[in-house]
C-alpha positions as CSV (number, residue, x, y, z in Angstrom):
1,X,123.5,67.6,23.2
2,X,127.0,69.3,23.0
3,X,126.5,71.9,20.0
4,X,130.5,72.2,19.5
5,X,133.4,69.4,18.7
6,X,136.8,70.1,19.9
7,X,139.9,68.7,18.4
8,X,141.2,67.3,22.3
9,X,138.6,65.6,22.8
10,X,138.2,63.3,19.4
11,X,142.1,63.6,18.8
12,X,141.3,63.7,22.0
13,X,140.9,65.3,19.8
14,X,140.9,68.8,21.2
15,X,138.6,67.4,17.3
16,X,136.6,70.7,16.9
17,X,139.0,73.0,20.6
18,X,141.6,77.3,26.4
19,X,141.8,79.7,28.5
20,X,144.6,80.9,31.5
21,X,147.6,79.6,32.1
22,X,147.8,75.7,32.3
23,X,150.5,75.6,33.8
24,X,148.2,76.4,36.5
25,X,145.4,76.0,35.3
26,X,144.8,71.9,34.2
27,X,144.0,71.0,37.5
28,X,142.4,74.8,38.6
29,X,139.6,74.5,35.9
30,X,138.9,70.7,36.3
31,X,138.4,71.8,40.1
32,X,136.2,74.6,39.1
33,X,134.2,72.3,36.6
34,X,133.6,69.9,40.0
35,X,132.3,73.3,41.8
36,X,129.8,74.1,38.8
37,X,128.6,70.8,38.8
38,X,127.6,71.4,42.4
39,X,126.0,74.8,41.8
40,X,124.3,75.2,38.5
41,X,121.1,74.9,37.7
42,X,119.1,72.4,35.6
43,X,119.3,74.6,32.3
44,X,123.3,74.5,32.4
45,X,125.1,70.9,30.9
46,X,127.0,69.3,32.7
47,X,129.5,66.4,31.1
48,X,132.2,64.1,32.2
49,X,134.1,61.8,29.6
50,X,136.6,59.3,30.2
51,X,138.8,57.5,27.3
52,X,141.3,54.8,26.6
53,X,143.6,55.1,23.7
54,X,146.1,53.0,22.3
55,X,148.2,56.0,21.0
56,X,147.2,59.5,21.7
57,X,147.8,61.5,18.6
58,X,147.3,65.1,17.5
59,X,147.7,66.3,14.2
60,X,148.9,63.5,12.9
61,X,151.7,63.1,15.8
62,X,151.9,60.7,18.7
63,X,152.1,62.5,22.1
64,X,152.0,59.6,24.1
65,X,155.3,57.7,22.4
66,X,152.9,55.4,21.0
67,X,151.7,54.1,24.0
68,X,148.1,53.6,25.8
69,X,147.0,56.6,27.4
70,X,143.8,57.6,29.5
71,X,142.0,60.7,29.4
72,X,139.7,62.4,31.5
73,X,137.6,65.7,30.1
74,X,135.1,67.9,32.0
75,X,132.9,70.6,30.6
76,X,130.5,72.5,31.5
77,X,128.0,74.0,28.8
78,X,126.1,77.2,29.4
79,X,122.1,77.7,28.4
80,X,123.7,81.1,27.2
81,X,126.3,79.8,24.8
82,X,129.1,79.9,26.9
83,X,131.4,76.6,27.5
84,X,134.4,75.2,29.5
85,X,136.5,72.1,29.2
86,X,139.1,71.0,30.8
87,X,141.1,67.8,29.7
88,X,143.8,65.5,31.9
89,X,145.9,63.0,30.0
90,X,148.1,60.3,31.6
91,X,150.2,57.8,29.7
92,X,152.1,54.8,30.0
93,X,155.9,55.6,29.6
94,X,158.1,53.3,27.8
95,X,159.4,51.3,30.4
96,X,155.7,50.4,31.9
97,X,155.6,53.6,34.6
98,X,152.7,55.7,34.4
99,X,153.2,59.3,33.9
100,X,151.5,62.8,33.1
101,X,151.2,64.2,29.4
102,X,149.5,66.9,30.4
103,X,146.2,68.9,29.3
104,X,143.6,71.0,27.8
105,X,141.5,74.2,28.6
106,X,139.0,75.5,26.6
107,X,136.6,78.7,27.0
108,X,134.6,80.0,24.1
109,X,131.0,80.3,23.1
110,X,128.5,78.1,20.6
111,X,125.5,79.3,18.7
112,X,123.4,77.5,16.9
113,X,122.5,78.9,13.7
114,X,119.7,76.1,12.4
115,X,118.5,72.9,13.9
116,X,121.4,71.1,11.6
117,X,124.5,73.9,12.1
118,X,126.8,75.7,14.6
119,X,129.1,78.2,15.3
120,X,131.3,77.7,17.7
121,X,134.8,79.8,18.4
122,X,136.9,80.7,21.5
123,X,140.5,80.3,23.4
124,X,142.5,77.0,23.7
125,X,145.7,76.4,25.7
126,X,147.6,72.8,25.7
127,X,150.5,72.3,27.8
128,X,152.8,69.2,27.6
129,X,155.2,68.0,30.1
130,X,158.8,66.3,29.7
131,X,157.2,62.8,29.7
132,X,155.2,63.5,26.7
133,X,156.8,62.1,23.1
134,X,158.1,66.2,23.4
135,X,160.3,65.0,26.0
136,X,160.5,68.9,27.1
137,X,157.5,71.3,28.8
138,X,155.8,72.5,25.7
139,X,152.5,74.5,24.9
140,X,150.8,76.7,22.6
141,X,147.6,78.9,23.1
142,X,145.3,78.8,19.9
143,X,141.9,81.3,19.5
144,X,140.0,79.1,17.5
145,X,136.5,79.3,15.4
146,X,134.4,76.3,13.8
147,X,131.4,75.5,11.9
148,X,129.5,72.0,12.4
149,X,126.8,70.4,10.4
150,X,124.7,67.3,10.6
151,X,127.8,65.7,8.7
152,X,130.8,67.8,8.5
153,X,132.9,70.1,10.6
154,X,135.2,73.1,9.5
155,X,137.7,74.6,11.6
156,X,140.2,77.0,11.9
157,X,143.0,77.7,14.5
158,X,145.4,80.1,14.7
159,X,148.5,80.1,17.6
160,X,151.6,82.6,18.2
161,X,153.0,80.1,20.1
162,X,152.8,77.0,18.6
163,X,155.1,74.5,20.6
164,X,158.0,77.0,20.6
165,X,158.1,80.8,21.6
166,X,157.6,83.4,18.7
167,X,156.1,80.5,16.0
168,X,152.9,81.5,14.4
169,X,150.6,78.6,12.8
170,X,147.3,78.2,11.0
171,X,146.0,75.4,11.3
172,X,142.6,74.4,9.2
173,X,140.7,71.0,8.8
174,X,137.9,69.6,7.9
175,X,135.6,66.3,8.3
176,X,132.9,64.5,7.0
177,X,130.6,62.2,8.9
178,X,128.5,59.5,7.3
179,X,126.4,57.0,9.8
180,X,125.5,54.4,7.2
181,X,123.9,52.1,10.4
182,X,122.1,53.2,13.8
183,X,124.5,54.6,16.3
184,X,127.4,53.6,13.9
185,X,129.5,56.3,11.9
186,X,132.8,56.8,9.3
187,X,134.2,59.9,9.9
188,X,136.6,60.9,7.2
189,X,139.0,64.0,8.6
190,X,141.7,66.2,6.6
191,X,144.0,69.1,8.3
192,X,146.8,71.6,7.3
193,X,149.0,72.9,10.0
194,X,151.4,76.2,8.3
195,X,153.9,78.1,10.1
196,X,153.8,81.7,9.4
197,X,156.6,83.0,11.1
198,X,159.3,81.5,13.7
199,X,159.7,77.9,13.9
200,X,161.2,75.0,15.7
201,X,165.0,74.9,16.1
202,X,165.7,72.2,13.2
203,X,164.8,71.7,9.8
204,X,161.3,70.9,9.3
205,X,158.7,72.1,6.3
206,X,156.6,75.2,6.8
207,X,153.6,73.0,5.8
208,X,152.4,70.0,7.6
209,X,149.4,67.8,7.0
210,X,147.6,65.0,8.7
211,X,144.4,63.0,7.7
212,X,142.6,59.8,9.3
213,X,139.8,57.7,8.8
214,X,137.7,56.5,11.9
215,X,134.9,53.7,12.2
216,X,132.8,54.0,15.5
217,X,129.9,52.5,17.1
218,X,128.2,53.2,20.4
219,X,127.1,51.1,22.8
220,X,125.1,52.6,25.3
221,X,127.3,55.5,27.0
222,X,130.4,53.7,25.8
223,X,131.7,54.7,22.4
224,X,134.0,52.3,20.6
225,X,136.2,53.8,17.7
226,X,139.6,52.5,15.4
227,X,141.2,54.7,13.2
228,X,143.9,54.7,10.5
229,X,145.9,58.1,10.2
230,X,149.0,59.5,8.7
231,X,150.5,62.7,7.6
232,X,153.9,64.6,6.5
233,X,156.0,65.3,5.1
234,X,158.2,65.1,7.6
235,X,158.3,61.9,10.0
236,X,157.8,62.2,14.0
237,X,160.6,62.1,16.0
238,X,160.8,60.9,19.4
239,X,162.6,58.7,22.2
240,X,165.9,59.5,19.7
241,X,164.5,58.0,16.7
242,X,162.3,58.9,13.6
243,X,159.0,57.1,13.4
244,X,156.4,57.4,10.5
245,X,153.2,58.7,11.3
246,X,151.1,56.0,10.2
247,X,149.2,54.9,12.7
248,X,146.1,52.3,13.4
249,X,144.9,53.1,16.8
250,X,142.0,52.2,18.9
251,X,139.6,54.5,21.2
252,X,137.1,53.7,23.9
253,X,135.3,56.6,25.6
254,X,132.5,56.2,28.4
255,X,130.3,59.6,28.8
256,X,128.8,60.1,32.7
């Protein structure tokens, strides 16, 4: 059992969250994770996830212009610590044609400190192409450490180039997990994105935050999950009008 949560993945969410260029490297590392999974041996984990999504969100923001989206994430989890995903993302544009968001890669290392708590931190890099809600190639590069519990999570990012060149963020968040049934759980989740320096090209507040509420169950290696999320102050903006960021989406992920 994974010993880390990353924001793509659960977002993707990531929750908790990349190593080399993606511009390169989305489809370099998923090719590498397929050559691991050929080579290790039995001590390494392996992993494979694929999701459906109604709306893939981050942060409280829509990527995917509040359209369904599939997801597929690879990862490879070393005996020593060390890990590597790599996530692909394809969407439905408005319009019905299919098209690429983009990614996620992740390198870092997780240590477990008791039975019921982990460290994890390491290097995160997300790159978004023109048929995202960005509607432009954007991507940031985050180092990134996190602590997980039986039932919560902390985590803290921090990026000199989040979305646009020169912009330094902090991003923090925390959950809390309660499973008040067998394989069923109510995740409650809180984050706090700050701009320290630099910043997008338009008036927007140095502080942003985003919170959600999630119900899921499992069912054998599929996972069902709806959540309800919002955030602010300011309102999303995409496809050349604002949108709030309420949203109530739905999530089905299958692990191999």
């Amino acid at each position: 059992m994974l010993l880390r949560r990353q924001e793509p993945r659960t977002q993707a969410h990531c929750h908790l969250a990349p190593g080399s260029c993606l511009r390169r490297s989305t489809g370099s590392i998923l090719g590498a994770l397929l050559l691991l999974i050929a080579s290790q041996p039995a001590r390494a984990q392996l992993s494979a996830e694929a999701a459906l999504t109604s709306d893939y969100r981050l942060r409280g923001y829509s990527l995917s212009h509040r359209e369904p989206a599939a997801s597929l994430t690879l990862g490879y989890d070393d005996a020593s610590g060390l890990f590597v995903d790599g996530t692909a993302v394809l969407l439905r544009m408005p319009g019905g044609k299919i098209g690429f968001m983009g990614g996620f890669a992740t390198i870092g290392y997780a240590k477990r400190l008791s039975s019921d708590l982990s460290l994890d931190a390491g290097l995160l890099r997300a790159q978004f192409t023109r048929q995202s809600s960005y509607r432009r190639n954007a991507s940031y590069t985050e180092l990134f450490a996190g602590l997980t519990g039986r039932s919560f999570a902390v985590r803290a990012a921090l990026s000199p180039d989040y979305l646009w060149d020169r912009t330094t963020t902090l991003y923090v968040s925390g959950e809390l997990v309660r499973r008040p049934w067998p394989k069923w759980r109510v995740v409650a989740h809180a984050g706090l994105l700050a701009t320290l320096s630099g910043g997008p090209p338009y008036p927007a507040s140095e502080t942003q935050y985003d919170w959600s509420l999630r119900v899921g169950r499992q069912l054998g290696k599929a996972d069902l999950e709806l959540a309800w999320s919002n955030g602010g102050p300011n309102r999303e903006m995409f496809d050349g009008r604002w949108h709030p960021k309420s949203a109530l989406t739905g999530t089905a992920r299958w692990a191999f």
